[in-house]
DSSP file (Angstrom, degrees, kcal/mol; ACC not computed):
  #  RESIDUE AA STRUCTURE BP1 BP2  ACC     N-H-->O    O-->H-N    N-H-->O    O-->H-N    TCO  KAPPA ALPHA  PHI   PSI    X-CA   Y-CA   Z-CA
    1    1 A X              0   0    0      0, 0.0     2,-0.4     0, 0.0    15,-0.1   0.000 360.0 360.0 360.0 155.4  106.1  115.6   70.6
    2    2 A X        -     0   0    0     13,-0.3    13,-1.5    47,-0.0     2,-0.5  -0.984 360.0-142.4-130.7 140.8  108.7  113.1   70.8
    3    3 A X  E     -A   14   0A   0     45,-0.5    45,-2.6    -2,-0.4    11,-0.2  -0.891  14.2-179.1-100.0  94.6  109.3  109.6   69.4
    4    4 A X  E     -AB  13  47A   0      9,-2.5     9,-2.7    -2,-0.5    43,-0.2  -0.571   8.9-160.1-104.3 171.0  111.0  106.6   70.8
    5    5 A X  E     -AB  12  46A   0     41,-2.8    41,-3.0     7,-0.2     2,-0.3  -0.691  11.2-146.2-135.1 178.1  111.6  103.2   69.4
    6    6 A X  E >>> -A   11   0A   0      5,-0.7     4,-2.5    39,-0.2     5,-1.2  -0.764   7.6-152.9-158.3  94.1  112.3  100.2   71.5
    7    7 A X  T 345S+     0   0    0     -2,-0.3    38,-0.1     1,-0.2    -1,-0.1   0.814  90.9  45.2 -32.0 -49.0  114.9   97.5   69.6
    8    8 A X  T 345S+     0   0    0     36,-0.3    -1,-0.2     1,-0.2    36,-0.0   0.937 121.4  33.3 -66.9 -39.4  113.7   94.4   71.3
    9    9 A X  T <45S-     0   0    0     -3,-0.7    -2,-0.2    35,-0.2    -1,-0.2   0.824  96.7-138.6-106.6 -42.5  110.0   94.8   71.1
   10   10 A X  T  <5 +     0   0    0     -4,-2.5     2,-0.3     1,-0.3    -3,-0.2   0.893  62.3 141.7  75.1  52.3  110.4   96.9   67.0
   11   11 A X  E   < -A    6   0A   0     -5,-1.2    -5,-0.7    18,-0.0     2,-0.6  -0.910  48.5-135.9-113.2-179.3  107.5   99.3   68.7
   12   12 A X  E     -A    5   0A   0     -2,-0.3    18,-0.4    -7,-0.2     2,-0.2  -0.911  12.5-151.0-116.6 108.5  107.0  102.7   68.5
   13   13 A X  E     -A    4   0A   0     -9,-2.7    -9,-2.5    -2,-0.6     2,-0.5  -0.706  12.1-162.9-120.0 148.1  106.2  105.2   71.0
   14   14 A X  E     -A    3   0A   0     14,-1.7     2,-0.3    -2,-0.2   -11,-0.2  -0.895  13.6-150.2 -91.2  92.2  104.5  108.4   71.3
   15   15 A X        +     0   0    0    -13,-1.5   -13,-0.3    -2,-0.5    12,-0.2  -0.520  16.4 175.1 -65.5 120.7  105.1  110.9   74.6
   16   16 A X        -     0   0    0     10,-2.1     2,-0.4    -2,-0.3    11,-0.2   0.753  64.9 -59.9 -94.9 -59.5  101.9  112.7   74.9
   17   17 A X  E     -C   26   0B   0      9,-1.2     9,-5.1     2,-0.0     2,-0.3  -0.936  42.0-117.2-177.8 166.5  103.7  114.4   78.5
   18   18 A X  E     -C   25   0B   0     -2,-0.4     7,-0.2     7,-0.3     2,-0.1  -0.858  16.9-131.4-119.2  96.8  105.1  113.6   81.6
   19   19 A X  E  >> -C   24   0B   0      5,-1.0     4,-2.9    -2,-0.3     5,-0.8  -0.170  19.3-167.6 -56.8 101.9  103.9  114.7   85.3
   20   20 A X  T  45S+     0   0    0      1,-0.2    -1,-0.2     2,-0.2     5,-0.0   0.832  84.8  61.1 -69.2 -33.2  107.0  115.9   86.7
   21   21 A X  T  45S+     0   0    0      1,-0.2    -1,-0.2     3,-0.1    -2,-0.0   0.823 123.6  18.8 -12.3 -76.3  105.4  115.9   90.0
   22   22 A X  T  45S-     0   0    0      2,-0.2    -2,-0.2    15,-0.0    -1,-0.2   0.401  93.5-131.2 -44.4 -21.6  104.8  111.9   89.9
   23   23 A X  T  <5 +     0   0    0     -4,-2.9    15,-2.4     1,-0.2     2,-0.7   0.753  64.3 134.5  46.7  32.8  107.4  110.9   87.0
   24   24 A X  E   < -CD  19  37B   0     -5,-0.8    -5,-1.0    13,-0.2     2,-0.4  -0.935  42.9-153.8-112.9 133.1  104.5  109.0   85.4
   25   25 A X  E     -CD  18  36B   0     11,-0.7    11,-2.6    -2,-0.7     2,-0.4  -0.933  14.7-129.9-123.0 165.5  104.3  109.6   81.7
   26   26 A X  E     +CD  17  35B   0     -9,-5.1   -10,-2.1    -2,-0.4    -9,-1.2  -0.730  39.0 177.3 -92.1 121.7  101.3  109.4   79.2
   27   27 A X  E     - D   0  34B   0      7,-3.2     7,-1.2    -2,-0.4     2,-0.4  -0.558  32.0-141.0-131.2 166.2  102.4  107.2   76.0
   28   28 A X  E     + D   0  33B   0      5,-0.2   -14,-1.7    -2,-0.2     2,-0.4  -0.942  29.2 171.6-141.8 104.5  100.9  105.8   72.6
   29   29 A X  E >  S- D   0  32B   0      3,-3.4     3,-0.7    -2,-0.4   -16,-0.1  -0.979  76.3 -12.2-122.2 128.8  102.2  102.5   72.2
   30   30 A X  T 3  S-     0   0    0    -18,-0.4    -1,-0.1    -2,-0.4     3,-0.1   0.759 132.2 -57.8  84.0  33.1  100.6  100.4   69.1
   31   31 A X  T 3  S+     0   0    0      1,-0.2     2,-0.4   -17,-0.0    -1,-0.3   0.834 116.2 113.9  45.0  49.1   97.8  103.5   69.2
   32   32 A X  E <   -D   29   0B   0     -3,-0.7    -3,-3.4     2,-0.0     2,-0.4  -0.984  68.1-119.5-131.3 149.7   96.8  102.9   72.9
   33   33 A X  E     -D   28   0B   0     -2,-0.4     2,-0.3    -5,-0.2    -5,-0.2  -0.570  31.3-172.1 -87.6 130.8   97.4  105.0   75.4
   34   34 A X  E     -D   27   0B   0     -7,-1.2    -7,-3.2    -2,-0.4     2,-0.4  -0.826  18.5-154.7-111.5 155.8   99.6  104.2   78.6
   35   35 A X  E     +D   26   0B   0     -2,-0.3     2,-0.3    -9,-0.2    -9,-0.2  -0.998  35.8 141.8-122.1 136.1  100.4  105.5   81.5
   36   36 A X  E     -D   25   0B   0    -11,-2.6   -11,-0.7    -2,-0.4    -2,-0.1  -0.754  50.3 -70.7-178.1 137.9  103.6  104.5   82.9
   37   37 A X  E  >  -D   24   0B   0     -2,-0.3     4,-1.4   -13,-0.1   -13,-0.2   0.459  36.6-140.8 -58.1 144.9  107.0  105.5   85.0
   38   38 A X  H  > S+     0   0    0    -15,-2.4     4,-1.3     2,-0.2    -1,-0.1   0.663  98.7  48.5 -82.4 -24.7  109.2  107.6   83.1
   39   39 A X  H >4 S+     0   0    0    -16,-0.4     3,-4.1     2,-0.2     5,-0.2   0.892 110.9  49.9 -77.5 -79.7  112.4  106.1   84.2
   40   40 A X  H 34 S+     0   0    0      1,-0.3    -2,-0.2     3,-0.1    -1,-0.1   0.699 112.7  50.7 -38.4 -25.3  111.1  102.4   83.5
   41   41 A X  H >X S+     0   0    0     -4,-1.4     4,-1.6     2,-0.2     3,-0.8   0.848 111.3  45.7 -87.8 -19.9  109.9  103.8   79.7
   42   42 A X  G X< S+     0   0    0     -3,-4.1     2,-2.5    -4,-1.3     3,-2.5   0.870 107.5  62.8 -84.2 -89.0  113.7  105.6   78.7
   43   43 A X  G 34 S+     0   0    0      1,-0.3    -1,-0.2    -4,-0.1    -2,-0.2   0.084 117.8  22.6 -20.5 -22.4  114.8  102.3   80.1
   44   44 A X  G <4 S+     0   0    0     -2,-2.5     2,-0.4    -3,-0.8    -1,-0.3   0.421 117.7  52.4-113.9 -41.3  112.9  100.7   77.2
   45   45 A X    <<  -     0   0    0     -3,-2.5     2,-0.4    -4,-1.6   -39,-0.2  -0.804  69.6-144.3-115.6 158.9  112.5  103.0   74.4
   46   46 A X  E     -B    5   0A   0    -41,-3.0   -41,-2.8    -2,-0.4    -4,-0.0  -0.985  28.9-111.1-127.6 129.0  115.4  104.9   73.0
   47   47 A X  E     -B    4   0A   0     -2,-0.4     2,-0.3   -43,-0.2   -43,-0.2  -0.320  34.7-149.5 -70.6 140.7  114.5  108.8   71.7
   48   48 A X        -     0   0    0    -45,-2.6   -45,-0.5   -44,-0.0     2,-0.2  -0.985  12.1-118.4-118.9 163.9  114.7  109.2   67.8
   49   49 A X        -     0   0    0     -2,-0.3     2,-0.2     1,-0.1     3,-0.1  -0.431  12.5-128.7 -49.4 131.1  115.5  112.0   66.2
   50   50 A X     >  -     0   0    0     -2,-0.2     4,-1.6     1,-0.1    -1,-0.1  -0.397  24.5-127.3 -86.1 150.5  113.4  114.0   63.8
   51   51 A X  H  > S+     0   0    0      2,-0.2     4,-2.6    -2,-0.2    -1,-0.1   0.918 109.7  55.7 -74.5 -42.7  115.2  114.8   60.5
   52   52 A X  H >4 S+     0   0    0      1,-0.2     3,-3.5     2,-0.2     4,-0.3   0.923 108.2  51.4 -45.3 -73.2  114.6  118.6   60.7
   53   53 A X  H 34 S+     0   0    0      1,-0.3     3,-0.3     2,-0.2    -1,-0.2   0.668 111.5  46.8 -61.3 -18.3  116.4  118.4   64.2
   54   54 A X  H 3< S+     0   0    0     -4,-1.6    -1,-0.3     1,-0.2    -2,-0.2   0.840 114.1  48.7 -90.8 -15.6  119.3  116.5   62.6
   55   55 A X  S << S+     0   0    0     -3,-3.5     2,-0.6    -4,-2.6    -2,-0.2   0.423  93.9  78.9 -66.2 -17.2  119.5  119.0   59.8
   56   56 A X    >   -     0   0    0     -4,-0.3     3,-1.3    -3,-0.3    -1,-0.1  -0.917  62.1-163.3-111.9 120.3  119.5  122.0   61.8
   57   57 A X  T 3  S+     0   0    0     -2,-0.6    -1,-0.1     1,-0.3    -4,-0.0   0.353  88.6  63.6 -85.9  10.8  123.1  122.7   63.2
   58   58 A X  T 3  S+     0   0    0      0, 0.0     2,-0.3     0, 0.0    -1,-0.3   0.599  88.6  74.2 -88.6   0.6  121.3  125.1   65.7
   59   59 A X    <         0   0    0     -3,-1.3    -3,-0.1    -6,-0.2     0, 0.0  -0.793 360.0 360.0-108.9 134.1  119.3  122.7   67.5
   60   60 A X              0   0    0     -2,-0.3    -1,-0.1    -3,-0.0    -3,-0.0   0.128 360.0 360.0 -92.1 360.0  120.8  120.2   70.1
């Protein structure tokens, strides 16, 4: 799963998945679940990084 953060707001969100077929993805913001457009949520929330993934110089 992957973790984005959102500067303006300080929340934190959770991707549960995204219906590629609709572009609507399934979120945990503030531990409720959303559903809402995939464009409009990278528009908002900014991916972080996991420490492993920044530690492992095979991973991109």
């Amino acid at each position: 799963m992957r973790y984005y953060y959102n500067p303006t707001t300080d929340q934190y969100a959770q991707v549960l998945g995204v219906d590629d077929r609709t572009g609507i993805a399934t979120v945990i913001i503030d531990d409720k679940e959303y559903e809402m457009d995939w464009h409009e949520f990278i528009g908002k929330f900014k991916q972080l990084r996991d420490k492993d993934e920044r530690s492992n110089p095979n991973q991109r």
